[in-house]
TIRO-556268 format. One record per residue (C-alpha): residue in three letters; x, y, z. Coordinates in steps of 0.001 Angstrom, whole numbers, plus 500000, padded with zeros to 6 digits. Layout:
REM TIRO-556268
ALAXYZ...
***
This chain:
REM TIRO-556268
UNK610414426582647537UNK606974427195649587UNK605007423928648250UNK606207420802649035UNK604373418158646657UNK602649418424643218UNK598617418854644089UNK596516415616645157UNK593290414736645323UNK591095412854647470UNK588897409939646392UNK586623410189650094UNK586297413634649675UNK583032415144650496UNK580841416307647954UNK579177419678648332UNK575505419508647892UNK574704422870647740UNK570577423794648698UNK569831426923646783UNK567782428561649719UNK570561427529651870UNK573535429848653193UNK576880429239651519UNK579379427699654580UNK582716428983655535UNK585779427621657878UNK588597429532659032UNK591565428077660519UNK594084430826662675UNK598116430236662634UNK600327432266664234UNK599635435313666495UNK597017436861669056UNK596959439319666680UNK596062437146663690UNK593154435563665475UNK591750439065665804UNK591743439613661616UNK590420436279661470UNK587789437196663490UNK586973439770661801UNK586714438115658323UNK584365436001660110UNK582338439297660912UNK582275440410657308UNK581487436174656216UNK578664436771658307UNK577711439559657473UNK577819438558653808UNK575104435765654914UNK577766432642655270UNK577326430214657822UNK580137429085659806UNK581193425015659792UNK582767423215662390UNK585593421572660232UNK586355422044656522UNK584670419102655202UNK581317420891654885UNK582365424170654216UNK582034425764650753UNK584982428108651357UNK588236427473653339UNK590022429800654278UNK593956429596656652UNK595132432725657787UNK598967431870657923UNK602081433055659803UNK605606433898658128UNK607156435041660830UNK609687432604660996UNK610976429586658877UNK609491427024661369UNK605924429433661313UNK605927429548657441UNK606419425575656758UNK603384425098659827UNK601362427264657454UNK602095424929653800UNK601493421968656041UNK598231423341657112UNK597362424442653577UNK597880421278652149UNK596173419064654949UNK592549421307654317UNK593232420773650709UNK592991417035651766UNK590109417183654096UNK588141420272651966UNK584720419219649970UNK585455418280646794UNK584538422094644534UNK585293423884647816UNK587280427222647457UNK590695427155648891UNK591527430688650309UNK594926431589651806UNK595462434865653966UNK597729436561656172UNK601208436713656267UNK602672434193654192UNK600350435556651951UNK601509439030651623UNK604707438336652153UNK604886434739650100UNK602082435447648013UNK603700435203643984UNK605439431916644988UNK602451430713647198UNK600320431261643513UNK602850429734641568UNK604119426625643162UNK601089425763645388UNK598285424779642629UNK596556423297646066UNK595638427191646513UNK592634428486644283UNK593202431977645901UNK595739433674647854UNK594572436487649497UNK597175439766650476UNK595964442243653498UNK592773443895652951UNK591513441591650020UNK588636439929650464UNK588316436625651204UNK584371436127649924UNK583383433442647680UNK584756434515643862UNK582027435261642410UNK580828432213639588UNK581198433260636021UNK577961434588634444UNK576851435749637709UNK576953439627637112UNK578641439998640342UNK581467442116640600UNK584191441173642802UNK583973443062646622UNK586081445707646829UNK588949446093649147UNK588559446710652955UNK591256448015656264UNK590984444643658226UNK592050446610661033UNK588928449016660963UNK586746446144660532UNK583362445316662879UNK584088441486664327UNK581108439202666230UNK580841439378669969UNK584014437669672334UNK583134434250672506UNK585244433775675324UNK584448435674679118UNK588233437770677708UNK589003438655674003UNK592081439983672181UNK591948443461670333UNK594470444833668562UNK595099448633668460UNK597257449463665614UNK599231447530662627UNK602492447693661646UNK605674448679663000UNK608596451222662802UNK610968449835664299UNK613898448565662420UNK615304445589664625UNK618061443460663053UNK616246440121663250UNK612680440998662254UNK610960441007658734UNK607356442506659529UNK608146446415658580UNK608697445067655617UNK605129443395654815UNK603227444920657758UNK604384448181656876UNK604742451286659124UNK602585451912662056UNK599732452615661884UNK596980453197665410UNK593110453186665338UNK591442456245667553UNK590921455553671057UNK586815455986670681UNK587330452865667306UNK588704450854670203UNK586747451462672937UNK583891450840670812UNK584827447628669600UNK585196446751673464UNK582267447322674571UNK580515445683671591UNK583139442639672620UNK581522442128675489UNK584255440677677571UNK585411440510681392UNK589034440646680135UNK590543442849677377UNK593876442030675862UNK595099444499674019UNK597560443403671185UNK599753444763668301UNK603480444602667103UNK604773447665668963UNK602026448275671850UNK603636451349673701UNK603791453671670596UNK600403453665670287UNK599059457119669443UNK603002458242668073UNK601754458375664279UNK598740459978664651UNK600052463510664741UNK599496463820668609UNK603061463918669514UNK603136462062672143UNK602003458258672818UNK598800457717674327UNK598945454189675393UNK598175455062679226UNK594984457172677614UNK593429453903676108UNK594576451375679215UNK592518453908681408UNK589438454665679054UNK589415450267678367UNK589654449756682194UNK586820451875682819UNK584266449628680712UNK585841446375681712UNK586950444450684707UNK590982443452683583UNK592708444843681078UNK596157443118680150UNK599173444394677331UNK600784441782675372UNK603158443114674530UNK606384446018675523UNK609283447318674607UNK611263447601677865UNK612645451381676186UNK608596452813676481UNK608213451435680052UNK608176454612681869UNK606942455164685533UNK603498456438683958UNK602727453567681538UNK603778450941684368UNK600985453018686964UNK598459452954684199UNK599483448988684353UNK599746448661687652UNK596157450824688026UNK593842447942686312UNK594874445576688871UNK596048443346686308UNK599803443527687385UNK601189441420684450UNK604189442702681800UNK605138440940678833UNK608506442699677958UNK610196441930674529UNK614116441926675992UNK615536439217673266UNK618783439234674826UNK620574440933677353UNK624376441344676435UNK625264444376675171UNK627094444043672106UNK624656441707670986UNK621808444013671439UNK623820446403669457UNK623808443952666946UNK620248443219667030UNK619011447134666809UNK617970447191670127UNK617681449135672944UNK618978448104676418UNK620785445254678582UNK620308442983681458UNK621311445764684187UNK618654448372682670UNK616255445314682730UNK617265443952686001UNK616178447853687401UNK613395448008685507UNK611800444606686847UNK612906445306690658UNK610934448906690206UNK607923447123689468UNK608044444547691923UNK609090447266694741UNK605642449030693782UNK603400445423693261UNK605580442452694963UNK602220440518693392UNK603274442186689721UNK603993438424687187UNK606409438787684204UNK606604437373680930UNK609518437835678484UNK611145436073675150UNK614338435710673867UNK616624434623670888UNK619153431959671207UNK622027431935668360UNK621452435368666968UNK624927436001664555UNK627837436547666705UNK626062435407670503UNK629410434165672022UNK629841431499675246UNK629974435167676856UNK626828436429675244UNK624901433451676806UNK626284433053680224UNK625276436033680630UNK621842435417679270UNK621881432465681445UNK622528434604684745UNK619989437390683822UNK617691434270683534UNK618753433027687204UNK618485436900688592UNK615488438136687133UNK613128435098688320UNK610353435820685186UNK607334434047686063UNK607278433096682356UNK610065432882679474UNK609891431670676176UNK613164430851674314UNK613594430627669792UNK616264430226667960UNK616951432547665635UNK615630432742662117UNK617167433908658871UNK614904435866657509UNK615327437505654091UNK615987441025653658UNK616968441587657275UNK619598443275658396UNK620582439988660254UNK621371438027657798UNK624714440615656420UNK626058439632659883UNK628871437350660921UNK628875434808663400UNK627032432803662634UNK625838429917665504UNK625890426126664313UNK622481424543664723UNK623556421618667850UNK625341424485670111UNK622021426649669679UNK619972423650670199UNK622244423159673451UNK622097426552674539UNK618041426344673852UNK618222423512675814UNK619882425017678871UNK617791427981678731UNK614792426640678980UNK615672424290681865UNK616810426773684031UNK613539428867683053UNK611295425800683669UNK612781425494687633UNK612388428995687913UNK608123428479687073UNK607550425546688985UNK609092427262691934UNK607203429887691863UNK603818428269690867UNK604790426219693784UNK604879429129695834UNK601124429679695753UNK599836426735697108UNK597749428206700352UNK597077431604698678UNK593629432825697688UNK593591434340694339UNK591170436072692467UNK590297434253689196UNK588215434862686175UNK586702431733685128UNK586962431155680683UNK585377428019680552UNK583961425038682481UNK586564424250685002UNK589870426160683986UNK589993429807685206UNK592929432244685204UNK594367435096687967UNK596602438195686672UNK599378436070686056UNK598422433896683002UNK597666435500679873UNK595006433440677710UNK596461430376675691UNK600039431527676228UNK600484430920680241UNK599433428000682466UNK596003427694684118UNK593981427285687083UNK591407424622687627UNK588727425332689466UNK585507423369690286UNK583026423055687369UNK580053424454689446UNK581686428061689143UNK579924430165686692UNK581389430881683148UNK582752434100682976UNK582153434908686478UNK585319436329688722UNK585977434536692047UNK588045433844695105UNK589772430245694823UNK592654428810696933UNK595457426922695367UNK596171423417696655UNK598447422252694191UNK600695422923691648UNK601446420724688464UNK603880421953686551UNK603156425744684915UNK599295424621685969UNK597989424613689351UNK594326423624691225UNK592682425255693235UNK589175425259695172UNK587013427605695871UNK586512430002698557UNK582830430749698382UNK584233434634698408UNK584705436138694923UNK587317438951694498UNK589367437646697804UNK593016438401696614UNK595195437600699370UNK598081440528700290UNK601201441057697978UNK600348438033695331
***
């Protein structure tokens, strides 16, 4: 079941007083992924550019629309929640919109048990108003959200994702299946909707970064191509994120040339047999190299990773040894998930499978260790002078925090939005730290 009441209504909602000479008002609320807030901001661009006006909150919006996640089971209840909380708050004759994954992958059972919903809206359907009865409009045709213009960053750094789907066939993942294969932009698409960004920091995003370029007929990926002709028109460029198997020594220069020394590497696990059970490539040894390569060419370089706790068959074994990569590799940031069923994969014909308390222990322990492991080494730059680019009043960010997924750095409010400057860090709280400034910009001190 993907509703979880019958529908309600509101006796304070808002009524819509619609001006004729007025422009109709949308709201768009993101769930899930960096790479779902850069469709949603590009339905904005085509809202816009269909004359809509934008609304702060849904109350005085004439259309609503929630692009959802389904990536998991715990992603795809956030996203009824959500749907049925605007349903609450929406102006009473407002349209309803749903979008995104739990859309295209949800999107008969979404229509049929969610009567909250007036439209549910697959990939590359619009998401306009419907046009009223009687108007003699005809409904907008179909678009390639990943083709599509968006407004400028609003931010000093801005997400933008490269290509869509994925082929890779790993045991615990559904998106092949409703993403489809992959499928990359050209290199001139993205640098052009870069430089019409106009942001200090590019992040470039999509489900399997490194095989950029693979399906285009060029045989060969051409990920270093675009991190070189992005880094040339801006002042960071970061990768969120890799496959450790596609690391190679000339995607890790390319990395290690935009002096933004920072890899996210999908691992998921690190015991052998399990990763043979999960479709994937590699193990904590191959990693362990991998990592100490990097660091022996940047000691500054900062690492991000995720993994899956209680896939079918993970044994005591399975996560000690998870557990001691954990300890060895000293990640600067880790996230831990339990693992999902998740229909149609190939997960779910397995064996094994973990009882909900021992993965919630072995969550537990995982994410204690991990959470040591940061605050030592956020402690360890207290005196340094970093370089920092500043997002918004007071909270700035070096290489090693990614936007809204990392800690930050707070800096003193008199530095310039969206400027880049020296700071020194004088404390540490937690994954955060604070720092002052230096009155030098660009002052990175040597091997941070």
């Amino acid at each position: 079941m993907i509703g979880g009441r019958p529908p309600t209504s509101s006796e304070a909602a808002v009524v819509s007083t619609l001006v004729p000479d007025q422009p109709r008002t949308f709201h768009v609320v993101t769930l899930g992924c960096p790479k779902n807030q850069v469709d949603s901001e590009k339905l904005v661009g085509t809202l816009l550019a269909d004359g809509m006006a934008p609304t702060d909150g849904p109350e005085g919006a004439d259309l609503v629309v929630v692009n959802t996640c389904a990536f998991v089971e715990e992603a795809r209840q956030e996203s009824v929640e959500t749907i049925l909380d605007l349903d609450e708050r929406k102006a009473r004759g407002a349209e309803l919109v749903v979008t995104g994954c739990l859309a295209e992958r949800h999107g008969t059972e979404l229509s049929a048990e969610m009567p909250e919903v007036d439209r549910v809206a697959g990939f590359g359907v619009p998401v306009t108003l419907t046009p009223k009865p009687g108007s003699g409009q005809p409904p907008p045709p179909g678009f390639d959200l990943l083709n599509l213009p968006r407004p400028a960053a609003p931010a000093p750094w801005a997400y933008v994702k490269i290509a869509e789907g994925c082929d890779r066939q790993c045991g615990f993942c559904a998106i092949p299946s409703f993403r489809g294969p992959q499928r990359s932009r050209s290199i001139s698409d993205i640098v052009t909707e870069v430089e019409q960004l106009g942001a200090r920091e590019i992040v470039l995003v999509a489900q399997d970064l490194a095989s950029f370029g693979r399906d285009q007929g060029v045989g060969e990926r051409q990920l270093s191509e675009l991190v070189a002709e992005v880094g040339a028109r801006v002042d960071r460029v970061r990768l969120l994120y890799l496959y450790p198997s596609d690391l190679d020594d000339r995607l890790i220069d390319s990395v290690l040339a935009t002096g933004v020394p920072y890899f996210d590497l999908s691992l998921q696990h690190v015991s052998p047999p399990l990763m043979r059970r999960m479709r994937r490539w590699g193990d904590g040894v191959r990693f362990l190299d991998r990592i100490e390569a990097i660091r022996a060419r940047d000691a500054g370089a900062a690492f991000r990773s995720n993994f899956i706790v209680g896939y079918p068959g993970e044994t005591e074994a399975d996560h000690d040894a998870l557990l001691e990569f954990v300890e060895a590799a000293q990640l600067d940031w880790c996230g831990f998930f339990s693992y999902s069923e998740e229909a149609g994969t190939y997960s779910v014909t397995l064996d094994g499978q973990v009882p909900q308390p021992l993965m919630a222990e072995r969550l537990g322990e995982l994410t204690e260790l991990q959470d040591m492991i940061t605050a030592r080494k956020r402690d360890a730059l207290i005196g340094r002078v970093v370089e920092v680019l500043v997002d918004r009043s007071g909270v700035a960010r070096s290489h090693r925090e990614a936007p809204e997924i990392d800690g930050i750095i707070e800096v003193p409010t008199h530095l310039e939005v969206g400027t880049i400057q020296g700071v020194t860090i004088v404390e540490a709280r937690g994954p955060d730290l604070v720092a002052e400034a230096t009155g030098r910009a660009g002052q990175e001190g040597v091997n941070q």
